[in-house]
N, C-alpha and C positions, 0 to 999 in steps of 0.2 A: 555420428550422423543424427541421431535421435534429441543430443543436447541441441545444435544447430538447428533442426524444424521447431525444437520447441521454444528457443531464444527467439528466432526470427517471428513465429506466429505470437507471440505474445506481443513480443514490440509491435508488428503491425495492428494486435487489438487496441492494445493500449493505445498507439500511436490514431488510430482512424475514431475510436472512441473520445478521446480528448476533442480533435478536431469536428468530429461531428457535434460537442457539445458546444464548441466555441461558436461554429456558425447558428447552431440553431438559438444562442444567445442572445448574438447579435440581429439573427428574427426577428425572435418575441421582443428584444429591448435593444436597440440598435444603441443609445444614451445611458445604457445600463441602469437606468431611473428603477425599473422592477429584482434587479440581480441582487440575490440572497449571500453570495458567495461574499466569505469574510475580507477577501482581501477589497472590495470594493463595498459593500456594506459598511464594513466596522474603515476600516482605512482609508475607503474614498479613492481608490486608486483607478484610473480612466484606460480606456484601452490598450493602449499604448505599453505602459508600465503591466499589465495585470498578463499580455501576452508574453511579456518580456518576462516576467517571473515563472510562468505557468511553460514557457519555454525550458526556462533554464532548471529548471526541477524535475521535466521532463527528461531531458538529455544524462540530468544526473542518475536516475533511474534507472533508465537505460543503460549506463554505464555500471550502475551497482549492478541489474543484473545480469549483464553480460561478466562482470567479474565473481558472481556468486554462481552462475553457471557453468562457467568456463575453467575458473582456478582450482586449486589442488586444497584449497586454505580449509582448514575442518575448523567449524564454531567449536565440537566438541570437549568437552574436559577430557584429560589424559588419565585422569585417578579413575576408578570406579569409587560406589558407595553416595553419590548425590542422589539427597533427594530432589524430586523433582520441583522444588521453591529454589535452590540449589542450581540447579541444572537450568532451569531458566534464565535465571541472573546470571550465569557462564557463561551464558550462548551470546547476549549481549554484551555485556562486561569483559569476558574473560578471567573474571574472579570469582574465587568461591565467596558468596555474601547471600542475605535474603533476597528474594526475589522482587522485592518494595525497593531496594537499588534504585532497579531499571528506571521509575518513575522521577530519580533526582541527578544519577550522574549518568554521565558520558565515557564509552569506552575510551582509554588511553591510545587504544589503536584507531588508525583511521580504518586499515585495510579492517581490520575485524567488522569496524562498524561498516563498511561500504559491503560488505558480503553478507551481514542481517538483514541492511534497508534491503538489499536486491532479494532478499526474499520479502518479507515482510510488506516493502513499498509497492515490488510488480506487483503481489495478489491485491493489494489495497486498490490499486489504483486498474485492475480487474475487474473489482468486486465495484468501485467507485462506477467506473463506464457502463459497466452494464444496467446500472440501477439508472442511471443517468440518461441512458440512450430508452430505458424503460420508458424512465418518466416523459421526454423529449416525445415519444411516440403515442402517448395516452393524452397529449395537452393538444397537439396537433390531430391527434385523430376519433378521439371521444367527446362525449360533452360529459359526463358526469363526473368525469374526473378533476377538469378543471373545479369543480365544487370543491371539491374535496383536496385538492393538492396546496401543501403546504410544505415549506423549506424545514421545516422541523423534521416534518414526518419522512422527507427524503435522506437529513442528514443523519437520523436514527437508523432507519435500514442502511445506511452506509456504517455507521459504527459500531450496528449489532453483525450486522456482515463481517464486518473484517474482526471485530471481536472474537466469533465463532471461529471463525479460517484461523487465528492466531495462535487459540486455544488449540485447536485438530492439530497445527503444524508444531508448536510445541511437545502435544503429547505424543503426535507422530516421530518427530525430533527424541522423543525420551525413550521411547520403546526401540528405537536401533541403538541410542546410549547404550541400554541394558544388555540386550542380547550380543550388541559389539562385545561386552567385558565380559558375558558367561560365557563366551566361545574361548576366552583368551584364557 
């Protein structure tokens, strides 16, 4: 019951979070002429397409983590004796290798990889919404802010954010490693 309340409230943050960014977008820039976001920024992409992406990466999410919630599938390594450079690169990968891996290849598994992003991606895109619905609330409802708000300084609190959480849930992730194998 407890996986359930928590599956379901997340998708609806995530899920009302997203949307509440998309309309208040299309507020402030209805032409998307002032939008920071890369895929219309760097790529030029118009509403139409940018929904249609932000859609479907959505949905994939949701679906990783309904599957990282839901299923039996352990990231864990089955050996003890990982360090934790080690044990990182497992949790992604599935093999034992440096933890600098992660930065170049791709798991062989899909399912492995679709039960990380479901952890990794829901808290990212947590951690994205809430900063997001911040900033959204500070442009519309203060003036000093608008002085001061700039798409850098938003995408840096999103990537020291989910930086931080990565880092917790890994070392969270390694400290049940451990004590799983000293019990065994």
């Amino acid at each position: 019951m407890y996986k359930a309340i928590k599956f379901i409230s997340t998708t609806l943050f995530i899920v009302a979070t997203r949307a509440y960014d998309v309309y208040a977008t299309y507020q402030h820039t209805p032409d998307l002429k002032n939008e920071a976001n890369p895929l219309v920024s760097v790529l030029g992409m118009s509403w139409l397409p940018l929904l249609f992406v932000i859609g479907a990466l959505l949905a994939y999410i949701i679906y990783a983590n309904y599957q990282a919630t839901f299923s039996n599938f352990s990231l864990f390594p089955p050996q003890k004796g990982y360090s934790f450079g080690e044990f990182v690169a497992y949790l992604y990968l599935g093999k034992k290798t440096s933890w600098t891996a992660c930065f170049y290849q791709l798991p062989k598994s899909f399912k492995r990889f679709t039960n990380y992003m479901g952890n990794v991606m829901t808290h990212s895109l947590i951690i994205a919404g809430t900063v997001s619905t911040i900033m959204w609330y500070l442009i519309r409802n203060t003036v000093f802010y608008k002085t001061y708000h700039n798409p850098v300084l938003i995408y840096s609190l999103i990537i020291i954010g989910m930086g931080l959480w990565l880092y917790y849930w890994l070392q969270n992730n390694y400290q049940q490693y451990i004590q799983q194998h000293e019990i065994q």
